[in-house]
MDAnalysis code that builds the backbone (N, CA, C; Angstrom):
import MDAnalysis as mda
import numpy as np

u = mda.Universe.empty(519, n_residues=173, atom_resindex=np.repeat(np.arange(173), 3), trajectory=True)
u.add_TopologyAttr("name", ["N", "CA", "C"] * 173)
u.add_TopologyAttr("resid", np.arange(1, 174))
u.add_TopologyAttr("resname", ["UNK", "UNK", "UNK", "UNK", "UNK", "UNK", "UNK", "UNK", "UNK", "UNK", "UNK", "UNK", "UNK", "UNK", "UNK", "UNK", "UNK", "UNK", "UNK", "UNK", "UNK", "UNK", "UNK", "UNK", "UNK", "UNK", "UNK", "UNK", "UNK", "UNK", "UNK", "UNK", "UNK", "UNK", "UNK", "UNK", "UNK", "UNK", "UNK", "UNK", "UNK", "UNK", "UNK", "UNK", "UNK", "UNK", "UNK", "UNK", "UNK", "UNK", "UNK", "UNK", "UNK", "UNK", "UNK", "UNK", "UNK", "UNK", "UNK", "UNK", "UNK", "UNK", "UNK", "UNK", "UNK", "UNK", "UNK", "UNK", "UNK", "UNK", "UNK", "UNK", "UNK", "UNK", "UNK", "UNK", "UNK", "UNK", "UNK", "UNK", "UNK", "UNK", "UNK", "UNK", "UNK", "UNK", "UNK", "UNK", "UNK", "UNK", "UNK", "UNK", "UNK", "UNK", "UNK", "UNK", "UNK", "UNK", "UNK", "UNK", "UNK", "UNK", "UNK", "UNK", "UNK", "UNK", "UNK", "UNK", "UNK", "UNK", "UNK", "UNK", "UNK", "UNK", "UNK", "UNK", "UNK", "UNK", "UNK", "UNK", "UNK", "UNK", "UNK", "UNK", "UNK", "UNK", "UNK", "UNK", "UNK", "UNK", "UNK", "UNK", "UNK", "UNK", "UNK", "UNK", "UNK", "UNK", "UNK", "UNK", "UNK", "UNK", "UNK", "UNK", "UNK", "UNK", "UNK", "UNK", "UNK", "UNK", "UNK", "UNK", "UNK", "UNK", "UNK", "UNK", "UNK", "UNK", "UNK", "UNK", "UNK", "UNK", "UNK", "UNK", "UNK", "UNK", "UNK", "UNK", "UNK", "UNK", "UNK", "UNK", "UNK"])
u.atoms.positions = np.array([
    [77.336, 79.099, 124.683],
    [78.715, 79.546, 124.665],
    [78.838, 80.880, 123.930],
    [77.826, 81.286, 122.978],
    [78.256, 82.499, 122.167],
    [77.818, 83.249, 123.051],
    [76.811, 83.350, 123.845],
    [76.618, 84.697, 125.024],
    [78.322, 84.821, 125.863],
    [78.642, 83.520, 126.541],
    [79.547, 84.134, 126.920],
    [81.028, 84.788, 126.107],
    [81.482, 83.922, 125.258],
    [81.985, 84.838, 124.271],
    [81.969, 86.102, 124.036],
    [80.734, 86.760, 123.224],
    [80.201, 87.885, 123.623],
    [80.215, 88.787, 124.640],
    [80.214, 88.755, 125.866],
    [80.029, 89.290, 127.120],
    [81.753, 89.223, 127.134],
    [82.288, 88.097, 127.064],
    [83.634, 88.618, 127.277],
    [84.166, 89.519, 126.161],
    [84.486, 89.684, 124.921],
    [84.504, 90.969, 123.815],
    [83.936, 91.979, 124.068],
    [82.808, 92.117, 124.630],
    [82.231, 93.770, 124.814],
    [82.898, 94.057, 125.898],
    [83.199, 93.688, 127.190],
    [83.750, 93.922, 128.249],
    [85.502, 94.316, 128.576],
    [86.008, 93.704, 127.339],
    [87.385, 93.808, 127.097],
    [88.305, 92.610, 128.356],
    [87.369, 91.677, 128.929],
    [88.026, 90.332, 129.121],
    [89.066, 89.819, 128.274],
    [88.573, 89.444, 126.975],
    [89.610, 89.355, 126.123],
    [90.409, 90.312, 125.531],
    [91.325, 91.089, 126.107],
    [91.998, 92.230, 126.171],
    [92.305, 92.286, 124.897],
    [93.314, 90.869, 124.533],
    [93.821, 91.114, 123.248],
    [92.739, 91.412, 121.676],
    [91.837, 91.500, 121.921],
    [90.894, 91.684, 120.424],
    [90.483, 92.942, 120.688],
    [91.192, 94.212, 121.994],
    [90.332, 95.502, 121.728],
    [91.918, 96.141, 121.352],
    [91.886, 96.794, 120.802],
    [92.998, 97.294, 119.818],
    [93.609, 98.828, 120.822],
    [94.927, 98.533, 120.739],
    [95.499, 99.470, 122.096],
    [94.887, 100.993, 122.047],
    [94.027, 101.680, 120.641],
    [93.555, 102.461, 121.304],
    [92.359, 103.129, 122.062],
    [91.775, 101.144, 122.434],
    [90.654, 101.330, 123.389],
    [91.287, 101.768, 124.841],
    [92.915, 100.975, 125.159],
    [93.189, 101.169, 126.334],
    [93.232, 102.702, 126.266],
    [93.806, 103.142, 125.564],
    [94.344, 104.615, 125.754],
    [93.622, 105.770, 126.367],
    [92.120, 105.549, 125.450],
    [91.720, 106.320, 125.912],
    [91.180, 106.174, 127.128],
    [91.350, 105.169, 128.256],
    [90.711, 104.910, 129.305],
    [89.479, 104.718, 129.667],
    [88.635, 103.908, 129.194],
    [87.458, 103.182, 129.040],
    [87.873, 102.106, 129.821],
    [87.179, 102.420, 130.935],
    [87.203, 101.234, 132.317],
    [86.546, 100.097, 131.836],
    [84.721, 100.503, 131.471],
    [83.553, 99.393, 131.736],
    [82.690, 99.986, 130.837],
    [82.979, 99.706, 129.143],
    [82.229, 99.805, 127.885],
    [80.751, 99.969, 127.924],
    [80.442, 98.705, 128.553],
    [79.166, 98.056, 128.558],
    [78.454, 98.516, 130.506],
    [77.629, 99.385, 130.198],
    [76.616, 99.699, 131.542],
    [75.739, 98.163, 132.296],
    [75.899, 97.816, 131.242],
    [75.088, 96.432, 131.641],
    [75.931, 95.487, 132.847],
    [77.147, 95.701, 132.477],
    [77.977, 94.524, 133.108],
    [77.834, 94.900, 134.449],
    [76.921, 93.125, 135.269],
    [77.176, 93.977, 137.006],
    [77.953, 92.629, 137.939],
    [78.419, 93.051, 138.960],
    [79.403, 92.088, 140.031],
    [78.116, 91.889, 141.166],
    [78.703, 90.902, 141.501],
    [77.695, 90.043, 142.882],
    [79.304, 89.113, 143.487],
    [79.365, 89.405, 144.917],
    [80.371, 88.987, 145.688],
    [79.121, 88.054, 146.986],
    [80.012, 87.364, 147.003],
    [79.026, 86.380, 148.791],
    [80.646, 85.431, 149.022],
    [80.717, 85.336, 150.440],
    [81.628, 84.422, 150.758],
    [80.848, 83.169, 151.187],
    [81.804, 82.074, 150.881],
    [81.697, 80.929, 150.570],
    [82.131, 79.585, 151.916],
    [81.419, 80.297, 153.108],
    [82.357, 79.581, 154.128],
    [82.381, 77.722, 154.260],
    [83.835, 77.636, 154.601],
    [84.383, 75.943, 154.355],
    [84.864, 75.228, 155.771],
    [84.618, 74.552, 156.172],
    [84.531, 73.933, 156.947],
    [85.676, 72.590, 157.076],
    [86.999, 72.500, 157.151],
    [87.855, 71.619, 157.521],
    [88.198, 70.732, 158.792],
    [88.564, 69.444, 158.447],
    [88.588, 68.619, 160.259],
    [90.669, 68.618, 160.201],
    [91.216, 68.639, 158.751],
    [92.591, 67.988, 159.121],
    [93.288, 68.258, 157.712],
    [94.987, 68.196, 157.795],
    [95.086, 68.463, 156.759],
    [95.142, 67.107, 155.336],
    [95.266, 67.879, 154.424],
    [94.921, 66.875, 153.347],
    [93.305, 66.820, 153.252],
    [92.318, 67.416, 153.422],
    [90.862, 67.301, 153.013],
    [90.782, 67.791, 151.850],
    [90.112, 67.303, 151.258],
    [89.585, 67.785, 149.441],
    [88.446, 68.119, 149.886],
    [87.962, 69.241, 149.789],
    [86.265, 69.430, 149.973],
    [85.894, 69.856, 148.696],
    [84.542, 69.073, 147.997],
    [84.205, 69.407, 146.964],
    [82.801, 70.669, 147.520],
    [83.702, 72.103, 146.570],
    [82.691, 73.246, 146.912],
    [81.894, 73.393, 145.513],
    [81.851, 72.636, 144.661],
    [80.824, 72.984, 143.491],
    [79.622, 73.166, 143.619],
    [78.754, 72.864, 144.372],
    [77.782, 73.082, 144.787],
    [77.392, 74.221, 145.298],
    [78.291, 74.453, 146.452],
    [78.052, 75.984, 147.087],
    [78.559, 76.986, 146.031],
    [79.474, 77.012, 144.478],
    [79.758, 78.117, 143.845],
    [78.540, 77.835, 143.083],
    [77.893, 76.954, 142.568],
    [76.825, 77.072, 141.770],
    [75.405, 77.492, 142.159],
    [75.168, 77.636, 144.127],
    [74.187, 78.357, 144.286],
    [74.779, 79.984, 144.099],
    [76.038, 80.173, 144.436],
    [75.974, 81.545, 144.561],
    [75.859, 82.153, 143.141],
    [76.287, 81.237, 142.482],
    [75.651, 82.253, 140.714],
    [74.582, 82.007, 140.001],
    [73.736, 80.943, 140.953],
    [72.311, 80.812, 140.761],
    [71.751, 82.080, 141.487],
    [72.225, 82.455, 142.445],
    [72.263, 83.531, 143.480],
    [71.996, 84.944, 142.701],
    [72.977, 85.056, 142.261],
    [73.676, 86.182, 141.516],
    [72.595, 86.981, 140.458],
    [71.714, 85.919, 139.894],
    [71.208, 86.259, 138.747],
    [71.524, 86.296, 137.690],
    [72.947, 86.445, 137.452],
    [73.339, 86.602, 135.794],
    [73.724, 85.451, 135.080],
    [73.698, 86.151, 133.909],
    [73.547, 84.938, 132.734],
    [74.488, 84.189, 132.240],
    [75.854, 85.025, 131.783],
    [77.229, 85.164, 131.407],
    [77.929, 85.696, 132.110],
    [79.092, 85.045, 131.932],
    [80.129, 85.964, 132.441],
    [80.708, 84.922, 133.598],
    [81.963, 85.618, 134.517],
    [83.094, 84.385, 134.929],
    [82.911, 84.416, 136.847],
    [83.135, 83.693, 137.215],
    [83.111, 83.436, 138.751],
    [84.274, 83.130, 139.014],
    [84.779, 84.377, 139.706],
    [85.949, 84.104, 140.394],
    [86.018, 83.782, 141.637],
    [87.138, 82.813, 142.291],
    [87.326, 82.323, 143.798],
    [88.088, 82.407, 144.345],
    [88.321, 82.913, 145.635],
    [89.540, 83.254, 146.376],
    [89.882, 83.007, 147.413],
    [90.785, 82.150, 147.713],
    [90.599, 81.480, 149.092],
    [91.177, 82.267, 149.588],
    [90.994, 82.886, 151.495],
    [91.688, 83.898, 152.166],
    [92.309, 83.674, 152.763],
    [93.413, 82.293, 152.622],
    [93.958, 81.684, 153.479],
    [95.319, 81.512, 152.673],
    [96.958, 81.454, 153.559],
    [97.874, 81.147, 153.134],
    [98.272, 79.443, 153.106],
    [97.264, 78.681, 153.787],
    [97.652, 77.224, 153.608],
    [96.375, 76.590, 153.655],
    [95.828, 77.300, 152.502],
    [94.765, 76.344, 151.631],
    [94.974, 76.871, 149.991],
    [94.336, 75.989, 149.273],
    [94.303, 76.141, 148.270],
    [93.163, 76.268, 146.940],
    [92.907, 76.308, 145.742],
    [91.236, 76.089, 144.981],
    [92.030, 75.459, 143.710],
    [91.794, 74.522, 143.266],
    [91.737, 74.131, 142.222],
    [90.507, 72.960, 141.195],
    [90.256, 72.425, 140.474],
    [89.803, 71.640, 140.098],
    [89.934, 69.975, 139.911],
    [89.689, 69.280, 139.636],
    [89.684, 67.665, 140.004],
    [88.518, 66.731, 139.626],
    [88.617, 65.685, 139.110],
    [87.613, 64.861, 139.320],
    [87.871, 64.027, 140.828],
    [86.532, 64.499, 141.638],
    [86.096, 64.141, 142.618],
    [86.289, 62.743, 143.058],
    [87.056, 61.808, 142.895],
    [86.709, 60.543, 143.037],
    [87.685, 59.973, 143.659],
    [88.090, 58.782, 144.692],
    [88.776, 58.790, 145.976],
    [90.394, 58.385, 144.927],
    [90.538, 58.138, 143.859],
    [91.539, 57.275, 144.002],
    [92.464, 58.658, 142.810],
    [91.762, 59.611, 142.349],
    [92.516, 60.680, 142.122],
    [92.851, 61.640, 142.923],
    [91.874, 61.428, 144.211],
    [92.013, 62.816, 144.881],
    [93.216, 62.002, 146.072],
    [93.432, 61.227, 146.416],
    [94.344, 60.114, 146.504],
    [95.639, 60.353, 145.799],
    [95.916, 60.366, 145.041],
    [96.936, 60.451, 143.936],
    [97.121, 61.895, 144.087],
    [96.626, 63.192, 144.075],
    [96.690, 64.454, 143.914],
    [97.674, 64.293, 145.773],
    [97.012, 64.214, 146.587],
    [97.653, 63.889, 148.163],
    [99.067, 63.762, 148.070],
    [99.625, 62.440, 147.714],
    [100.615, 61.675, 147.012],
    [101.277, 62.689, 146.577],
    [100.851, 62.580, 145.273],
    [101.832, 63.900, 144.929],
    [102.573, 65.492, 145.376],
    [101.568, 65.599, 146.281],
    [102.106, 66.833, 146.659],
    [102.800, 66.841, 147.817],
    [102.950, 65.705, 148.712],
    [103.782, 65.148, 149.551],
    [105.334, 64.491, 148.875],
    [105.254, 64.243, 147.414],
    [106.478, 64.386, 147.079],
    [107.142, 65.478, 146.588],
    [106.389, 66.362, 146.157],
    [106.793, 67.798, 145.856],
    [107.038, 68.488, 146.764],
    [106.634, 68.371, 147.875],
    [106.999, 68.982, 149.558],
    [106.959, 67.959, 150.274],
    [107.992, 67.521, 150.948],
    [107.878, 66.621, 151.261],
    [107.375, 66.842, 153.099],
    [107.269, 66.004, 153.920],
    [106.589, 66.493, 155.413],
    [108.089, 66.703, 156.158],
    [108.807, 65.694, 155.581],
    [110.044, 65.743, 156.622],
    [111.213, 66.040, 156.509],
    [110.927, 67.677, 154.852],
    [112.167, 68.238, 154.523],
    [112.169, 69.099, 155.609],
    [113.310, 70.069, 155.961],
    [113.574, 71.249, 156.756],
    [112.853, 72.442, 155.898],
    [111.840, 73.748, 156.944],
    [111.619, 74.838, 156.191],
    [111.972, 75.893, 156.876],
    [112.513, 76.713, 156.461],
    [112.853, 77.338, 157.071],
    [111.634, 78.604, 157.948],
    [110.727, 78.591, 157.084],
    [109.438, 79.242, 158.113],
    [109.583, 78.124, 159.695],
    [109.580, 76.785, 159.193],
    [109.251, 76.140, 160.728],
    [110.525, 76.481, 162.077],
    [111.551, 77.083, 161.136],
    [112.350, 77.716, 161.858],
    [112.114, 79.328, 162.957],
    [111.313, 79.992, 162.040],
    [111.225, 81.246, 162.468],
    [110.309, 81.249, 163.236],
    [109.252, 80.570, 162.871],
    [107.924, 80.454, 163.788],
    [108.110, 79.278, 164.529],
    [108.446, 78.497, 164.625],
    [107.877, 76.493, 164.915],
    [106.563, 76.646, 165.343],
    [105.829, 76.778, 164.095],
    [104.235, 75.946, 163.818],
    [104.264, 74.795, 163.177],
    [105.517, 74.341, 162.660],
    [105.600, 73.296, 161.762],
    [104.717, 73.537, 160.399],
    [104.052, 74.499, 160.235],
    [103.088, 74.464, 158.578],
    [104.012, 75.053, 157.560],
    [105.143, 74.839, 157.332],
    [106.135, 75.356, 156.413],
    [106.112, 74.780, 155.457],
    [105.533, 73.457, 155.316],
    [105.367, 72.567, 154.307],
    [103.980, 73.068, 153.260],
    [102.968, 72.955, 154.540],
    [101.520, 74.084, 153.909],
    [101.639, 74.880, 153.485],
    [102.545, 76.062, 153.930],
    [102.656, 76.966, 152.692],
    [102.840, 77.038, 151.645],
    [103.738, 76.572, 151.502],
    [104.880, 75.903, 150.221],
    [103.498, 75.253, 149.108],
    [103.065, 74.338, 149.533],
    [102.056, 73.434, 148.851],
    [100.581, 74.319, 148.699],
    [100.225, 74.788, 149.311],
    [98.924, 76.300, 149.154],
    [100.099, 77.152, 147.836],
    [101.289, 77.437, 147.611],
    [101.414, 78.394, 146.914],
    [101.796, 77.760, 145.424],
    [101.889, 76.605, 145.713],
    [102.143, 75.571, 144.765],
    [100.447, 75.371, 143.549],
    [99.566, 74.722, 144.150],
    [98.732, 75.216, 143.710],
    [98.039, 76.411, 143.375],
    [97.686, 77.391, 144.382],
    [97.340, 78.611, 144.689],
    [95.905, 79.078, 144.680],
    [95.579, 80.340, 145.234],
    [94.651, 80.728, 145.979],
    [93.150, 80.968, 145.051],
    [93.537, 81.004, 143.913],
    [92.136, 81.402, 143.117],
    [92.754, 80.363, 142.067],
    [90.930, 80.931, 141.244],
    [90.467, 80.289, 140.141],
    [89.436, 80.927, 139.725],
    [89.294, 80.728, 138.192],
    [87.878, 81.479, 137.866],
    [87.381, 80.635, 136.533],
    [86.256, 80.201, 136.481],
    [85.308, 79.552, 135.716],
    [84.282, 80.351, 135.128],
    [84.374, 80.085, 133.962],
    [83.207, 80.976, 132.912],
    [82.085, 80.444, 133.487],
    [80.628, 81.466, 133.277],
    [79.115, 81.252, 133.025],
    [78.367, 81.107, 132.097],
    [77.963, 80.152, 131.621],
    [76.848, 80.402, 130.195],
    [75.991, 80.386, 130.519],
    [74.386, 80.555, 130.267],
    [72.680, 80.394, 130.606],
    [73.250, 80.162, 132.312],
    [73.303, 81.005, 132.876],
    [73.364, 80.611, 134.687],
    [74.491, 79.377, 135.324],
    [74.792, 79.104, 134.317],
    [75.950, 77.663, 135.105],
    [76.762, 77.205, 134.557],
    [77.593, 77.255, 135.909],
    [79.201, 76.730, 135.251],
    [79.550, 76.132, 134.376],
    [80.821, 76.340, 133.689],
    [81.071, 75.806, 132.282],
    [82.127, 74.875, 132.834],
    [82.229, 73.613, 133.674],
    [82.987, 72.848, 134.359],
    [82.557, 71.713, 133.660],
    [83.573, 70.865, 132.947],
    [83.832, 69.256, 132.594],
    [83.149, 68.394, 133.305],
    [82.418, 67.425, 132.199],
    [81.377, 66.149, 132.927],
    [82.307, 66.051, 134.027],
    [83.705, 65.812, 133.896],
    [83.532, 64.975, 135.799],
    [84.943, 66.194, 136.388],
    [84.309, 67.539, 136.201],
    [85.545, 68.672, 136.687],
    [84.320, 68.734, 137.898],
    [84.942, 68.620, 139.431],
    [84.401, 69.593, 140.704],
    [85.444, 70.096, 140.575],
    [85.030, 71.699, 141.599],
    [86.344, 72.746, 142.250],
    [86.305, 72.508, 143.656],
    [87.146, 72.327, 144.188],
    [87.583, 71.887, 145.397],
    [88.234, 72.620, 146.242],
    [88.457, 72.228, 147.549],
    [89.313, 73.566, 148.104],
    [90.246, 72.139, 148.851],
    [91.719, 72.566, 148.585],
    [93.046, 71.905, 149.566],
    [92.745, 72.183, 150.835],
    [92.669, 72.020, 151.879],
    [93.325, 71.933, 153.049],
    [94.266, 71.606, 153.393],
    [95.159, 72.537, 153.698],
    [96.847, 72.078, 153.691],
    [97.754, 72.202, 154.558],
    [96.907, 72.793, 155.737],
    [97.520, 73.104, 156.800],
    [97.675, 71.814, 158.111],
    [98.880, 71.929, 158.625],
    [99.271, 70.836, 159.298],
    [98.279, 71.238, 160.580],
    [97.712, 72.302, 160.758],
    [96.483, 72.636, 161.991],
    [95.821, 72.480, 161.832],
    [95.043, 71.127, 162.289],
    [93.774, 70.385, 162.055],
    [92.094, 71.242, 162.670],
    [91.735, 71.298, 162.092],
    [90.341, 71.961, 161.904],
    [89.534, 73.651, 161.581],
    [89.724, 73.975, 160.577],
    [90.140, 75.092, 159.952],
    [88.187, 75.568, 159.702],
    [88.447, 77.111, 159.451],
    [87.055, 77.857, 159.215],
    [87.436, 78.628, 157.925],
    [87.403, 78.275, 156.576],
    [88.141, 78.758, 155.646],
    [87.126, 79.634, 154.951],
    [87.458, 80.589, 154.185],
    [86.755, 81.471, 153.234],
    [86.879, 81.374, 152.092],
    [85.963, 81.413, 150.930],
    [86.211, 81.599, 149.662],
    [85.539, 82.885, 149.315],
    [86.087, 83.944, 148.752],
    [85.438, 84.745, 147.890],
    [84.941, 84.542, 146.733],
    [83.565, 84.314, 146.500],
    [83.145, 84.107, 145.070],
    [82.879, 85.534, 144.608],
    [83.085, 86.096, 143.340],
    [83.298, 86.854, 142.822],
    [82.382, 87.057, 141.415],
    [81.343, 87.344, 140.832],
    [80.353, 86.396, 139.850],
    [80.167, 88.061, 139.113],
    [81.043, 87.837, 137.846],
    [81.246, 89.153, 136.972],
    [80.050, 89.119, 135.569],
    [79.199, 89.518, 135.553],
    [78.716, 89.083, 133.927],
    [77.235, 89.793, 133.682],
    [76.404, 89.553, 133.332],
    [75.050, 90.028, 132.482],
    [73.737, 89.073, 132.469],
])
């Protein structure tokens, strides 16, 4: 944990501990060392409501990457999907479903299903509810994710069988 710490302070990640007249003088990227590695992350959906656990595929790509420290960001390129985190297991990811069917419900009126009639007015709503990224620190090569945290991607679209993207994004040293 102290590498990544570190890596985030020299880099000015943690904005607030470099004192406003680092911003000033316009110092982009302190540290020469710090390098980016991007790969997309393609996802594979049958319907909506799928939880796909992608931890696996973000942990080859920053096995990928090479670096040591530093944060992996994810970006889904889609307006009715979503990335968040979860323990993987049927009767939370169950409950997460549930819930977001009462927070949007399927058989309120939206007014997108008005303008378009695709009917995914609800998917949107619920993709922006959660939302499109996330980013997880790196220590020694691998994710700093909770004994039972996977990152997952929503499928939320009422158009059953989707080709989704994630941008992984893998910032560090």
């Amino acid at each position: 944990m102290g590498d990544l710490r570190a890596f985030l302070r020299r880099t000015g990640i943690l904005f607030f501990l470099r004192p406003a007249s680092f911003f000033a003088a316009g110092i982009e990227n302190p540290e020469p060392g710090v390098r980016m590695f991007r790969k997309i992350l393609p996802v594979t959906t049958e319907r909506e409501g799928d939880i796909i656990d992608i931890t696996a595929g973000v942990r080859r790509i920053v096995s990928e990457s090479g670096l040591h420290a530093g944060l992996v960001h994810l970006f889904v390129q889609h307006s009715t999907a979503a990335l968040t985190t979860i323990e993987y297991e049927p009767g939370v990811l169950s409950d997460l479903r549930r819930s977001l069917a009462v927070l949007v419900p399927d058989a309120a009126e939206y007014a997108h299903n008005r303008k378009w009639g695709d009917g995914n007015g609800r998917s949107h709503v619920k993709a922006a509810l959660v939302g499109p990224s996330l980013t997880v620190p790196v220590d020694n090569g691998e994710l700093l994710c909770g004994t039972w945290q996977q990152i997952v991607l929503l499928e939320l679209d009422v158009n059953a069988g989707r080709n989704r993207s994630v941008v992984c994004t893998v910032t560090g040293e």
